[in-house]
C-alpha positions as CSV (number, residue, x, y, z in Angstrom):
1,X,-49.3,-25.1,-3.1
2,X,-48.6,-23.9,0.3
3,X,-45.4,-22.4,0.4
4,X,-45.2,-22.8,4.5
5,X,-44.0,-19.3,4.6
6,X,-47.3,-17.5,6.0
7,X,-47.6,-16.0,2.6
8,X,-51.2,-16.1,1.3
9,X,-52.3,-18.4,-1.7
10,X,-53.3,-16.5,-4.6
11,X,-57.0,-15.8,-5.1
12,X,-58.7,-17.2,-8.2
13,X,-59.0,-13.0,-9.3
14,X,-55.0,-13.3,-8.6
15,X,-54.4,-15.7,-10.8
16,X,-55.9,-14.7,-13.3
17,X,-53.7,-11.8,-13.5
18,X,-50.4,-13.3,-13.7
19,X,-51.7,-15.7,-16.3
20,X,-52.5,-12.5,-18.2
21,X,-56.6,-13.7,-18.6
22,X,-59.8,-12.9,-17.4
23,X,-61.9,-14.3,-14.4
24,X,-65.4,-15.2,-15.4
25,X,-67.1,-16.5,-12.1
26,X,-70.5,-17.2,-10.6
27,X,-70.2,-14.9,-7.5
28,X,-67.7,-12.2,-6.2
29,X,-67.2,-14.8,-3.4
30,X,-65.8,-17.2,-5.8
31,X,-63.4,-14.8,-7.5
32,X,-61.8,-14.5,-3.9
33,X,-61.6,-18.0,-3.1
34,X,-57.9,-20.3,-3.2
35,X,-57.2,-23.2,-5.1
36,X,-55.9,-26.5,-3.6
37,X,-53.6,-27.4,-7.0
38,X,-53.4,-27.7,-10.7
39,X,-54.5,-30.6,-12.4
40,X,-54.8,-31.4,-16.4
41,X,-56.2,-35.0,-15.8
42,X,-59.9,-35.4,-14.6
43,X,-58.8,-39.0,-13.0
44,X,-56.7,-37.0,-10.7
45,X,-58.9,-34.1,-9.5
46,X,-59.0,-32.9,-5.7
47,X,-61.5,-30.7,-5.0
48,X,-60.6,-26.9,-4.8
49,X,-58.0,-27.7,-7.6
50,X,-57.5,-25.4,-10.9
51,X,-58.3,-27.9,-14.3
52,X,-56.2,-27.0,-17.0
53,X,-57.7,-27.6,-20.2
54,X,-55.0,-28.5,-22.6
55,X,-56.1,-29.8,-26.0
56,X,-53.8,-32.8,-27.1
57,X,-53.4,-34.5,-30.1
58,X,-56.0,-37.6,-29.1
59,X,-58.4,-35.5,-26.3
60,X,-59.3,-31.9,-25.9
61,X,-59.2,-31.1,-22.1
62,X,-61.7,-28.5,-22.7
63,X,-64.4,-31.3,-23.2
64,X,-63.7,-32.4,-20.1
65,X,-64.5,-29.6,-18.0
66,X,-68.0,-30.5,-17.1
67,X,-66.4,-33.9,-15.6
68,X,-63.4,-31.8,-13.9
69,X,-66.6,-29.5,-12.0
70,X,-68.1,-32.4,-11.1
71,X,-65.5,-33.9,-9.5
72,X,-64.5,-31.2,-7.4
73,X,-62.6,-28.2,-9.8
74,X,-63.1,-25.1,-8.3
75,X,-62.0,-23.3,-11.3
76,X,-61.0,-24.0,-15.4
77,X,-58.7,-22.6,-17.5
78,X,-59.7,-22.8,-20.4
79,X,-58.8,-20.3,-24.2
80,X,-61.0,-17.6,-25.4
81,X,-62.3,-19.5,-28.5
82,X,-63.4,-22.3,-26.7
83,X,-65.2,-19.8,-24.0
84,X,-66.9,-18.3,-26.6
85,X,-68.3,-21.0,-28.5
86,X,-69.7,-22.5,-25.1
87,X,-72.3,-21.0,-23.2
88,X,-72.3,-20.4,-19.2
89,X,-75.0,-23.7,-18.9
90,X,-71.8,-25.8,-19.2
91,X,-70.6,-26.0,-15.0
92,X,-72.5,-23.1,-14.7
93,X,-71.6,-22.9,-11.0
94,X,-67.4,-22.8,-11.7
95,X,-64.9,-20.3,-12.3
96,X,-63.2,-20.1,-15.8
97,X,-59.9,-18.4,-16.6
98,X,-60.0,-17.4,-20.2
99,X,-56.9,-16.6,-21.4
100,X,-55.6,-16.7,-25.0
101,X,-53.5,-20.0,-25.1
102,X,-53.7,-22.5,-22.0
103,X,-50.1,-23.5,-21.6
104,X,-48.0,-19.9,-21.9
105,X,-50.5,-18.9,-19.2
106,X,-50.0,-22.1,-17.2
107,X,-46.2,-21.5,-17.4
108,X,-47.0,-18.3,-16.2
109,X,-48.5,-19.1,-13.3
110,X,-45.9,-22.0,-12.7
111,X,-43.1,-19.4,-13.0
112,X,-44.8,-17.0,-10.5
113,X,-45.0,-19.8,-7.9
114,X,-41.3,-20.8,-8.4
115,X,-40.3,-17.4,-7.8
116,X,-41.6,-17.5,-4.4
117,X,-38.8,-19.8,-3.2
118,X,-35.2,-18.8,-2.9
119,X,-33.7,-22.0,-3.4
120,X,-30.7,-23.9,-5.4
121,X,-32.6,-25.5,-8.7
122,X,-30.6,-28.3,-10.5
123,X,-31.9,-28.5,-14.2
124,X,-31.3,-31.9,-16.1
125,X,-31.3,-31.9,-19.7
126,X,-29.6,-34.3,-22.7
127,X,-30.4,-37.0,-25.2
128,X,-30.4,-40.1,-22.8
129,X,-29.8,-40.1,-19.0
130,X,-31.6,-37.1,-17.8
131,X,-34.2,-39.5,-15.6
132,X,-31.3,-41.4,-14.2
133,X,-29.2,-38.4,-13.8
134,X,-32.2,-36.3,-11.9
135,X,-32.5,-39.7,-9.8
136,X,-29.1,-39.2,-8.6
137,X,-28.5,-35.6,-8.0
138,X,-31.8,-35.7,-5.7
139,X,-30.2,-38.7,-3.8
140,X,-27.3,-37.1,-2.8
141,X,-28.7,-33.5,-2.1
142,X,-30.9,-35.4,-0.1
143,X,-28.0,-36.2,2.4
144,X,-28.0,-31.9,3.1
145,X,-31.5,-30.9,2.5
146,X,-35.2,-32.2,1.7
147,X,-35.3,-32.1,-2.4
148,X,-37.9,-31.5,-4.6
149,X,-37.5,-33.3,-7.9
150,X,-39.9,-33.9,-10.9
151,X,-42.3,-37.7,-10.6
152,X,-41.5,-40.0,-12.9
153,X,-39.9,-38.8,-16.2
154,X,-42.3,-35.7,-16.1
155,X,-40.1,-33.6,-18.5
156,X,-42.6,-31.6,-21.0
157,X,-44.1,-28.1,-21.2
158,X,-47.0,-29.6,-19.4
159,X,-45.6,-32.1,-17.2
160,X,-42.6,-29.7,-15.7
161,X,-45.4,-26.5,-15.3
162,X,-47.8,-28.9,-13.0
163,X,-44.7,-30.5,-11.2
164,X,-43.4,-27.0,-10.0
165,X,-46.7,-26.4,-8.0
166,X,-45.2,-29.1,-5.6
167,X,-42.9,-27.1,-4.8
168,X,-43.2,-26.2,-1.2
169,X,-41.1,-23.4,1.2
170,X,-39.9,-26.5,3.6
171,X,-37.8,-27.8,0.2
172,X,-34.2,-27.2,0.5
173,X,-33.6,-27.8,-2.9
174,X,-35.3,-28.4,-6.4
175,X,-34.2,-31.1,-8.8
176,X,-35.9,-30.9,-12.3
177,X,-35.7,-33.0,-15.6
178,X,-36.3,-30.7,-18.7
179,X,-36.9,-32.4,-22.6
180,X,-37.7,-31.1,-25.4
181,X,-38.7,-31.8,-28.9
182,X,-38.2,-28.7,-30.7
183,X,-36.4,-25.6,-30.6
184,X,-37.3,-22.8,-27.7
185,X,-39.1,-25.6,-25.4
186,X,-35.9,-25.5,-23.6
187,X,-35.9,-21.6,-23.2
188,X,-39.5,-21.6,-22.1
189,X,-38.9,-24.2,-19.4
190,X,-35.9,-22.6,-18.0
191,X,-37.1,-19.4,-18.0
192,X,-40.0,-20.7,-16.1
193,X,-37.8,-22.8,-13.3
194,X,-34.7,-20.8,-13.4
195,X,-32.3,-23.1,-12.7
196,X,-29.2,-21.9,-10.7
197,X,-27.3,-25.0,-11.7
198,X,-27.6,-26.4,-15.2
199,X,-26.8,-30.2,-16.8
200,X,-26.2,-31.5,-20.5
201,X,-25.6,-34.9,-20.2
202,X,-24.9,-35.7,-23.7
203,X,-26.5,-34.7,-27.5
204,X,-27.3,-37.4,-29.9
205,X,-30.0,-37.7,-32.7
206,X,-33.1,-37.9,-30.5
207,X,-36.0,-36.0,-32.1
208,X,-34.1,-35.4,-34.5
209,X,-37.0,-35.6,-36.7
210,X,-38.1,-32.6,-35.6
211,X,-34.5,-30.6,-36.0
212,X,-32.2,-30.2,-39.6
213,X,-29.3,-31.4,-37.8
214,X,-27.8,-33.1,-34.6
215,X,-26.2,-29.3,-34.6
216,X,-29.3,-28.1,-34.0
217,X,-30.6,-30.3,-31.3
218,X,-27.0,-29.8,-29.5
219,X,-28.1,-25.3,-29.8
220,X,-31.4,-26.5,-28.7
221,X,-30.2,-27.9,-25.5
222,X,-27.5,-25.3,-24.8
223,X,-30.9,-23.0,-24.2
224,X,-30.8,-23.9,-20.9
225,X,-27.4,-22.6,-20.6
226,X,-28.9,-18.8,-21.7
227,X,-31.0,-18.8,-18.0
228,X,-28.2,-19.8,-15.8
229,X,-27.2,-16.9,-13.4
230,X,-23.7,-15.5,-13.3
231,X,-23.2,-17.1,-9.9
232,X,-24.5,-20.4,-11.3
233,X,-23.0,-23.1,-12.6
234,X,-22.7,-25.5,-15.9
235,X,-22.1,-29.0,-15.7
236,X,-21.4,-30.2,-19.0
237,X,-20.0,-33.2,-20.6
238,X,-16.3,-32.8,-21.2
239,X,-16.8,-36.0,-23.8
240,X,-19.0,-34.8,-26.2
241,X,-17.8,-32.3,-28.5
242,X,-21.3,-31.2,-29.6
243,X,-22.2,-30.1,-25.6
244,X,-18.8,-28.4,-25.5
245,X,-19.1,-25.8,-28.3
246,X,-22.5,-25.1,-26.5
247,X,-20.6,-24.0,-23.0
248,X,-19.5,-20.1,-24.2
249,X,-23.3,-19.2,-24.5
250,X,-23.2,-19.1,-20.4
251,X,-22.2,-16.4,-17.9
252,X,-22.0,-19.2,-15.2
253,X,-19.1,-21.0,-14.3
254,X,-18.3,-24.2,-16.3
255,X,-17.6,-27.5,-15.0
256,X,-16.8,-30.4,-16.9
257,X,-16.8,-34.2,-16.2
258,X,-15.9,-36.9,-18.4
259,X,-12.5,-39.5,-19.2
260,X,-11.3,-36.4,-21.5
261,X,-7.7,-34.9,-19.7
262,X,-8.9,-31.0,-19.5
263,X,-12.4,-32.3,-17.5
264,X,-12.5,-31.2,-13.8
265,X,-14.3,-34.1,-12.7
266,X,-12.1,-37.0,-14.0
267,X,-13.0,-40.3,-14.9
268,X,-9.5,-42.7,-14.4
269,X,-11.0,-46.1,-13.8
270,X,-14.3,-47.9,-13.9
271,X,-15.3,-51.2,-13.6
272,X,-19.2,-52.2,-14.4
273,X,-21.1,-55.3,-14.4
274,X,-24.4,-56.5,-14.1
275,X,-25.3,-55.9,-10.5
276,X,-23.8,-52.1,-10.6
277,X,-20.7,-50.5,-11.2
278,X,-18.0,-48.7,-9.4
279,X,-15.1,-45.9,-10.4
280,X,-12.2,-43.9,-9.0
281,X,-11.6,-40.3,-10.0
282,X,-8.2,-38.5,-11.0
283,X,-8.5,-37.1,-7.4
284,X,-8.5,-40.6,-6.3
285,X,-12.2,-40.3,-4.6
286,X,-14.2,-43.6,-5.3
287,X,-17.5,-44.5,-5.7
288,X,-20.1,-47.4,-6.4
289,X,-23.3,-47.3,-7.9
290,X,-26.2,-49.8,-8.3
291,X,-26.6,-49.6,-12.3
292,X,-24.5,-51.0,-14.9
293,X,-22.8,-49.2,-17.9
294,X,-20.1,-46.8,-18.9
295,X,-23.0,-43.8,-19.4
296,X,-24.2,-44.8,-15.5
297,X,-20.8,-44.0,-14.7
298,X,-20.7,-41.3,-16.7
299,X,-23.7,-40.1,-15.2
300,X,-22.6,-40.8,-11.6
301,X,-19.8,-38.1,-12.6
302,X,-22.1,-35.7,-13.2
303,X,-24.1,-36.0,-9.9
304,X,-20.4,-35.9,-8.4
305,X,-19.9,-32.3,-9.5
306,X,-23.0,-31.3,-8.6
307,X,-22.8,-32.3,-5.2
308,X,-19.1,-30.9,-5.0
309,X,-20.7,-28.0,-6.1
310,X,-23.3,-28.3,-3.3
311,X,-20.6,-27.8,-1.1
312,X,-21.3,-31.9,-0.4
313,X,-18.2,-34.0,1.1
314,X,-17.7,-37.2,-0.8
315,X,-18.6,-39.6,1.9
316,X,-21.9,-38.2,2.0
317,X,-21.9,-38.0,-2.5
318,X,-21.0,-41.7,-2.1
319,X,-23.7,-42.5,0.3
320,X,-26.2,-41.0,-1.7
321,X,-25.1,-42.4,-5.4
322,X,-25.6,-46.2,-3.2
323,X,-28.8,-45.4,-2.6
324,X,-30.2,-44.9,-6.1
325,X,-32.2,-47.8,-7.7
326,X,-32.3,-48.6,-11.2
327,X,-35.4,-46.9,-13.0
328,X,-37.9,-49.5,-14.0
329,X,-37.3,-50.0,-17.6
330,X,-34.1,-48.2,-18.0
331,X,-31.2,-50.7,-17.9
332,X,-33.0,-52.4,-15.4
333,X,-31.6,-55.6,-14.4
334,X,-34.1,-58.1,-13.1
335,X,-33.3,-62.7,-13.0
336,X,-36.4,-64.9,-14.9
337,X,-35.2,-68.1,-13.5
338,X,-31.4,-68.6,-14.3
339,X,-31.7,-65.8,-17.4
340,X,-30.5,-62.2,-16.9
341,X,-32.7,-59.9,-18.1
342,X,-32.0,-55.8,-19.0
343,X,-35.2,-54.0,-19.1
344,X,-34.3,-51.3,-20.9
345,X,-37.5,-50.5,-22.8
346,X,-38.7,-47.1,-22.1
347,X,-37.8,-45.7,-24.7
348,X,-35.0,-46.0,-27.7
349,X,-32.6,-43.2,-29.6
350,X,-29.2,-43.9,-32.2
351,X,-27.0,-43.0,-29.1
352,X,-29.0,-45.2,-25.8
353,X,-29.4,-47.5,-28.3
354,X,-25.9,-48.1,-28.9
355,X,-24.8,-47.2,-25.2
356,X,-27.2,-49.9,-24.2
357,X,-25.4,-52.2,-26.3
358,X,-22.0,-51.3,-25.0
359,X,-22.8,-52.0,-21.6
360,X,-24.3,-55.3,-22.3
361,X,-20.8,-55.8,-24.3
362,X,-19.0,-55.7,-20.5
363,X,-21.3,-58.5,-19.0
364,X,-20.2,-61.7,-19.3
365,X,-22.8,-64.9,-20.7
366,X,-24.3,-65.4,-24.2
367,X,-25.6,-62.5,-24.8
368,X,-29.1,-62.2,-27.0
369,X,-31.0,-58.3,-28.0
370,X,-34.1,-57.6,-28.8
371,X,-34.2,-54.4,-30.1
372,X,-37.2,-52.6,-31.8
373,X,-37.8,-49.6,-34.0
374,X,-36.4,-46.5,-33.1
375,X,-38.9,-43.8,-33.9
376,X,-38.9,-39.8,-35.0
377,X,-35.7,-40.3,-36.3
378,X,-36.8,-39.0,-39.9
379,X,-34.8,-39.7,-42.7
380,X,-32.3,-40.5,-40.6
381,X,-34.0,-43.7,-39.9
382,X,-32.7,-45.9,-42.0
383,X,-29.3,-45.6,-41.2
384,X,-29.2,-45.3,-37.5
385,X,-30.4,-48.7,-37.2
386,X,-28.0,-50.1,-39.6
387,X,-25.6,-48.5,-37.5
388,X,-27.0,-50.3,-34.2
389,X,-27.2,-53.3,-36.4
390,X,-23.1,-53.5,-36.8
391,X,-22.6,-53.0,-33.3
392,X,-25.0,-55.3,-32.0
393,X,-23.3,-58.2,-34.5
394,X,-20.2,-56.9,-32.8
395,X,-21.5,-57.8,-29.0
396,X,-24.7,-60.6,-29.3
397,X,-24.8,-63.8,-30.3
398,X,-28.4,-63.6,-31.3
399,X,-30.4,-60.4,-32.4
400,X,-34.0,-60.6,-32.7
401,X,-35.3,-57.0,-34.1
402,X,-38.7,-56.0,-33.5
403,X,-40.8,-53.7,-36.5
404,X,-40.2,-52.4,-39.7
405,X,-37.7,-50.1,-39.0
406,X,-35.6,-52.9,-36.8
407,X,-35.7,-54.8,-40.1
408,X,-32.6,-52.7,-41.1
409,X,-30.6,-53.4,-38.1
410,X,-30.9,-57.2,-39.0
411,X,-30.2,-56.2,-42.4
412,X,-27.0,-54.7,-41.3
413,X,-26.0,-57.6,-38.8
414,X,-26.3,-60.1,-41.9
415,X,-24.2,-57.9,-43.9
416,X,-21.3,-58.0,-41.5
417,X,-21.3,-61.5,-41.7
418,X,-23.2,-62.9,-38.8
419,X,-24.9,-66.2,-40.2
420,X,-28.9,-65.8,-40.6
421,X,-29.1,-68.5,-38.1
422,X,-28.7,-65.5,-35.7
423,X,-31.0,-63.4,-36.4
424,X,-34.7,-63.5,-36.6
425,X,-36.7,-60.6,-37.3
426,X,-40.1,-60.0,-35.9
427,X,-43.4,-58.1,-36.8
428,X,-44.7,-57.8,-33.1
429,X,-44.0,-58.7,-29.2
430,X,-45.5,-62.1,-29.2
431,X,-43.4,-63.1,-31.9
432,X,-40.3,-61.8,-30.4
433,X,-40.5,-63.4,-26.9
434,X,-41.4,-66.6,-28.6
435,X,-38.2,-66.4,-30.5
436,X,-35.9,-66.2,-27.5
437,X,-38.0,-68.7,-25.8
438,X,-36.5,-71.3,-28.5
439,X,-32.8,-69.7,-28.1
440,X,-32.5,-69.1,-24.5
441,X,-30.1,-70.5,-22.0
442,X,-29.6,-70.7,-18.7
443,X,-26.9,-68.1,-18.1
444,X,-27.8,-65.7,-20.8
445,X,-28.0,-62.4,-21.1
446,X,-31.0,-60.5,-22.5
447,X,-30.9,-56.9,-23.7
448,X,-34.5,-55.6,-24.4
449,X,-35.1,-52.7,-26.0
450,X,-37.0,-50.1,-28.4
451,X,-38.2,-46.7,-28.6
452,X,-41.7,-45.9,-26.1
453,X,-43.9,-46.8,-28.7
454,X,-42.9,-50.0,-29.5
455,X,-43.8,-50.9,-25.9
456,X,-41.1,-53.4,-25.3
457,X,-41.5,-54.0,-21.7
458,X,-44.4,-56.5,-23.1
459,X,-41.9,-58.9,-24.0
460,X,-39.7,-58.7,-20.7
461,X,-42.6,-59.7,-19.3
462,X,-44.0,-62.5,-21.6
463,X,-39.9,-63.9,-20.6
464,X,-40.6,-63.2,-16.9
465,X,-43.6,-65.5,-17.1
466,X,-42.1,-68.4,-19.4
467,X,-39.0,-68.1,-17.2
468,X,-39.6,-67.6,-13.8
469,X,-40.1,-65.0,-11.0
470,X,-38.8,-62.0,-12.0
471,X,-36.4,-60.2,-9.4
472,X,-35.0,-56.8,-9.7
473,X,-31.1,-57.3,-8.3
């Protein structure tokens, strides 16, 4: 949490007041003492650091607290039921934070410690892409400054809020990914980071379980548009209609990127295959990129006006974008033997589901999917993957679907016409593998995928073994 600019930590009193709680500690000496970090996870406690208690659906972190004291927490937050119900015996020799709710006050605190930095912050938000997208961005503001961007795919309330503490006064500038699931998580998040640049890659029907319409998810992510500053700017998606009607709800400057004619960062040619992809712009500037697909490109277009934005030249936008590696398990291309595999099992919506398919459509081979159940999709369900099942009769000679859901997209293959020699459907992993292990070839192609749950990568795996070493290209 140093912020390297000789300003003092907060004391554990201090905190306490900008989360709005109240410090119960041991001694007056404690309640002047400085925490080392913020931690929710007891298998990753330093000593000195704040626990956060958050109760999930499977664990409540507040049972933990005992275990986060022994193993070096200077300090819990934890809510005013819980505090009340427990007596003092419990880590009687801690600090606690009681505050009303655990996570508003955590994102107060989080919001606090951004403010500390004056800094450019690039927020990623969309349907599909944002990890990829993020990835990118940070590479090439890399080539000006040293970049702070969210681990991993750390995108939630939580995961964003213990991220930020990272955030140091050396850092040049701040790359974040923000999801959501419902309405307002994106206006909590960005009111909390406040992003001076903001990004919608795309809207599709992700969550949309959780949402009446795709409408509604597309207002949902055009919250982060309400936080950008009138200096700021808005990178949105020239393509998709549904990010477009979102662009008057911001007073910064719009910029679009896309193929469509009015987009100020022009897409005119691209060429993609398995080992990457590359593309020239309208201006004529060109670029190549390790990662295959029309949405990488489209996502390289995006990192492009960012940069430009950045005041970056292109030589040093292209030398960035080269840099970038695929993700593991997002259109991750990797060789079992004489078999091409995409790993693209993370996770699984109607539109990466589709755009997955689509780029496997530009690689060349027999091309085989395995593609498993697409979840929270609600009563939507049925029909999205009947509509992944039409396209993926349209680009693979073999489907082999994965799940109960995944039943439909079969279902909708065998209705097109593909013969039921084709397609296979599965109940679980093992199953699946074993089925491409009879239909392989060498010089196939092998699209894997499914939504997080379904935990896919298990049968990219299984193929890695059967087939040979596995190499990411």
């Amino acid at each position: 949490m140093d912020n390297h600019n000789g300003t003092d930590e907060p004391t554990l009193m201090e905190i306490a007041g900008i989360m709005g709680g109240r410090l119960h500690a041991p001694s007056p000496a404690l309640g002047r003492s400085r925490i080392t970090g913020v931690c929710s996870d007891t298998r990753r406690i330093e000593e000195g650091n704040l626990f956060v208690a958050i109760a999930g659906e499977r664990f409540d972190g507040h049972d933990f607290v005992p275990e986060a004291v022994r193993a070096g927490a200077r300090a819990s937050l934890v809510t005013d039921d819980w505090h009340a119900r427990r007596p003092d015996r419990e880590a009687p020799d801690a600090a606690r934070i009681v505050v009303p709710e655990v996570l508003p006050a955590l994102q107060a605190f989080a919001g606090w410690h951004r403010r500390r930095f004056d800094l450019p912050v690039v927020a990623v938000t969309g349907s599909s892409g944002k990890t990829t997208t993020k990835n990118m961005i940070a590479a090439v503001l890399a080539e000006r400054y040293r970049v702070f961007k969210t681990p991993g795919n750390l995108n939630s309330q939580l995961g964003v809020s213990e991220a930020l503490f990272s955030l140091q006064g050396d850092h040049g500038a701040a790359v974040l990914e923000l999801g959501m699931n419902h309405a307002g998580e994106l206006d909590r998040l960005s009111r909390m980071t406040r992003p001076s640049i903001g990004v919608i890659t795309n809207v599709g029907p992700a969550h949309i379980e959780f949402f009446e319409s795709i409408e509604d998810i597309a207002r949902a992510k055009g919250e982060i548009l309400d936080h950008l500053p009138e200096g700021g700017s808005a990178v949105l998606n020239a393509d998709d209609p549904l990010v477009m009607k979102q662009a008057g709800r911001s007073l910064a400057r719009v910029v679009t990127f896309g193929r469509s004619a009015g987009a100020e960062v022009r897409l005119a040619r691209a060429r993609t295959e398995l080992s990457g992809s590359s593309f020239t712009l309208s201006d004529g500037a060109s670029f190549r990129i390790n990662l295959m697909g029309e949405h990488q490109v489209m996502n390289a277009a995006a990192t492009v006006a960012v940069g430009r934005l950045a005041g970056i030249d292109d030589l040093d936008i292209a030398r960035g974008l080269r840099s970038v590696e695929p993700t593991p398990m997002r259109m991750e291309y990797r060789k079992a033997g004489a078999v091409h595999l995409i790993n693209d099992a993370y996770n699984a919506n109607p539109s990466s589901m589709k755009t997955a398919l689509d780029a496997l459509a530009t690689a060349g081979g027999r091309k085989l999917v395995v593609l498993g159940d697409m979840l929270e999709l609600g009563d939507l369900g049925r029909a999205a993957h009947r509509e992944i099942g039409k396209r993926a009769a349209e680009v693979a000679e073999r489907i082999i679907t994965v799940g109960e859901l995944a039943r439909e997209i079969a279902a909708a293959a065998l209705d097109g016409g593909i013969p039921a020699s084709r397609v296979v459907s599965c109940s679980c992993n093992d199953e699946a593998a074993a089925a491409v292990m009879a239909e392989v070839e060498d010089g196939d192609v092998v699209l894997v995928k499914g939504s997080r749950g379904m935990r896919m990568e298990t049968v990219v795996e299984y193929l890695e073994k059967s087939l040979g070493q596995g190499e990411t290209e």
